[in-house]
C-alpha positions in Angstrom: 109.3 99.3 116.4 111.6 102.4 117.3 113.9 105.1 116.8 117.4 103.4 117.2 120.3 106.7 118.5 122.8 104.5 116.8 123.8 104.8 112.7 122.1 102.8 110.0 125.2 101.5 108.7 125.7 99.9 112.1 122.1 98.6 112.3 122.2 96.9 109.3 125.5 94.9 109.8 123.2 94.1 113.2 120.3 93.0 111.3 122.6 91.1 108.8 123.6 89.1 111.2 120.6 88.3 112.8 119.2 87.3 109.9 122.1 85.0 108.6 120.7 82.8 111.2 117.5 82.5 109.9 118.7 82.1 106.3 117.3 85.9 105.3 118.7 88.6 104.2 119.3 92.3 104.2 118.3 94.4 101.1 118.9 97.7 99.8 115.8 99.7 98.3 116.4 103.0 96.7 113.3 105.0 95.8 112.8 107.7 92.9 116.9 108.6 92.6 116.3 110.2 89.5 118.0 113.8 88.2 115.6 116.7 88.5 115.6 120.4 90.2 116.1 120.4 94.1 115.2 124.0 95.2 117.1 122.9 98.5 120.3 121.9 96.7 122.7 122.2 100.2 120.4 119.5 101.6 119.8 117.6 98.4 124.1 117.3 98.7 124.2 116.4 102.1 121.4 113.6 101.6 123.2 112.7 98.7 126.6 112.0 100.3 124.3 110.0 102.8 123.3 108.2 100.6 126.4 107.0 98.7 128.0 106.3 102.2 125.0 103.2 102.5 125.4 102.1 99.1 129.0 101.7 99.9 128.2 100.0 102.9 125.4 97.4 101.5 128.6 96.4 98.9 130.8 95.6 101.8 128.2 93.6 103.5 127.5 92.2 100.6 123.6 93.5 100.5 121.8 92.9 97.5 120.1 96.5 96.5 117.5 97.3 94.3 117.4 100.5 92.5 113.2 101.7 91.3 112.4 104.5 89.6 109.7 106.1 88.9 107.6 106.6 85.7 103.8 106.9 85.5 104.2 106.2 81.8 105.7 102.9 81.4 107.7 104.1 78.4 111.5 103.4 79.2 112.1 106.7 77.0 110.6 108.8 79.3 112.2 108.0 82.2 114.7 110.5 83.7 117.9 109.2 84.5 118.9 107.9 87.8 121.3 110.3 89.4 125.0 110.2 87.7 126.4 109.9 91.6 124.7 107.5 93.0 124.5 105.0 89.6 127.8 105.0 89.2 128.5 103.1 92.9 125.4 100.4 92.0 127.3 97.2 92.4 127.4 94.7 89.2 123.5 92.7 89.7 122.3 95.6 91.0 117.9 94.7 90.0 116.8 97.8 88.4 112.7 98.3 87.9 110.5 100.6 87.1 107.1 101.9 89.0 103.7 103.5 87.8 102.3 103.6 91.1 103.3 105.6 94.6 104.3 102.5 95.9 107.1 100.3 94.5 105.0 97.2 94.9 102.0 98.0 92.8 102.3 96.3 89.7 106.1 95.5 89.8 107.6 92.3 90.5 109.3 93.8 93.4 107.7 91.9 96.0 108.4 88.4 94.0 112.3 89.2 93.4 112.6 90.7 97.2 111.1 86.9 98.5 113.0 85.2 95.4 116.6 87.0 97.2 115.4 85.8 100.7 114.7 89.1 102.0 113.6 89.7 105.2 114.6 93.2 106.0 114.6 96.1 103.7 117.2 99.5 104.3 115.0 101.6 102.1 116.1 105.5 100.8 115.1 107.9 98.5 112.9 110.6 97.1 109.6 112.0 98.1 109.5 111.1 101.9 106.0 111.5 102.7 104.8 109.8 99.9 106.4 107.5 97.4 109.0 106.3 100.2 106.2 106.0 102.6 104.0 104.1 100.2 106.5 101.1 99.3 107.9 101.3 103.5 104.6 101.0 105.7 101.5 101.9 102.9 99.3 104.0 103.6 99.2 105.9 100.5 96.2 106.0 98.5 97.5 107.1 94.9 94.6 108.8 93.1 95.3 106.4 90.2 92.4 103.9 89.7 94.7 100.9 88.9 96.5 101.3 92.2 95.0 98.3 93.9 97.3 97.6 96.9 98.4 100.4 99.8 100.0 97.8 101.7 103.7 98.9 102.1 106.9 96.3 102.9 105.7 96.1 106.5 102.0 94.7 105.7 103.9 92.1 103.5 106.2 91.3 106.5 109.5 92.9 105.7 111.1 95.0 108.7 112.4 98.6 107.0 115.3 100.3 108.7 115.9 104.1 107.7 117.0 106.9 108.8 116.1 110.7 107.6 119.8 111.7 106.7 118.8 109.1 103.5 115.4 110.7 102.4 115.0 113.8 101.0 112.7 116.5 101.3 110.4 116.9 104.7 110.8 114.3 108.3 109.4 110.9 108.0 106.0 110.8 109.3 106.4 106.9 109.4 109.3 107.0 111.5 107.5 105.2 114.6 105.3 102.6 112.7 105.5 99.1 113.7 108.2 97.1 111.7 110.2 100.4 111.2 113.5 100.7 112.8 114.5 104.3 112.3 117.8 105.4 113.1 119.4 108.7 113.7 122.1 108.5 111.7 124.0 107.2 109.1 127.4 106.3 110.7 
């Protein structure tokens, strides 16, 4: 799609809207949140007030989100725990999962409760820009794990993905100009 100069908070009440015609919804996504060493810690803060602003704004609307996290293992004891800041504004139903894979599709039921909510567009933040984020948004991902059997991101299964690079952390979104992406440049 585009690079929108307008905030994402703004876009998604848009593409709320637009959708409550249709009978779809908006959704919340968040990627890999999970507590571990940021060698950038001023911009780790910064995308971390970021992102609490559009988890404050998805309750508002009323936008269901959808917390994954990610651990190769499977073992629930070995995951590390979602960050203290952002957990702590989850709304009440907030659907929590856990990935193996890059992508936040690959053997989850993400794709099955996303169509179960009527979700048609997917505000999607988090960790690892250029690669788990990127994976679950547009694919393109090949994860060197065997089992990994799907690269096709949200867009292949016909979800649009609005984003924007104050919300991801580490390096700029290669993806940013994909088709299906609307990628703003700005939160508010």
């Amino acid at each position: 799609m585009a690079r929108v100069s307008k905030g994402l908070l703004h876009g998604m009440e848009e593409f709320k809207e637009s959708l409550d015609i249709i009978a779809f919804k908006v959704g919340l996504l968040i990627i890999d949140e999970q507590q571990r060493e940021d060698p950038l810690e001023a911009v780790a803060s910064s995308v971390l007030r970021a992102q609490q602003r559009v988890i404050m704004g998805a309750v508002s609307l009323e936008i269901p989100v959808f917390f994954v996290e990610l651990n190769p293992t499977g073992d629930p004891n070995r995951t590390k725990p979602s960050r203290s800041r952002l957990r702590g504004l989850l709304p009440p139903g907030t659907t929590r999962m856990m990935k193996k894979h890059l992508n936040a599709f690959n053997d989850t039921a993400l794709h099955s409760i996303l169509h179960a909510n009527r979700i048609g567009a997917l505000v999607i933040m988090g960790h690892e820009t250029n690669c788990c984020v990127k994976a679950t948004a547009v694919g393109g991902v090949h994860d060197t794990n065997p089992e990994n059997r799907s690269p096709d991101g949200a867009t292949q299964r016909g979800f649009y993905v609005l984003s924007c690079q104050q919300v991801l952390r580490d390096t700029e979104a290669s993806w940013a100009d994909e088709a299906m992406v609307q990628f703003y440049d700005r939160v508010d």
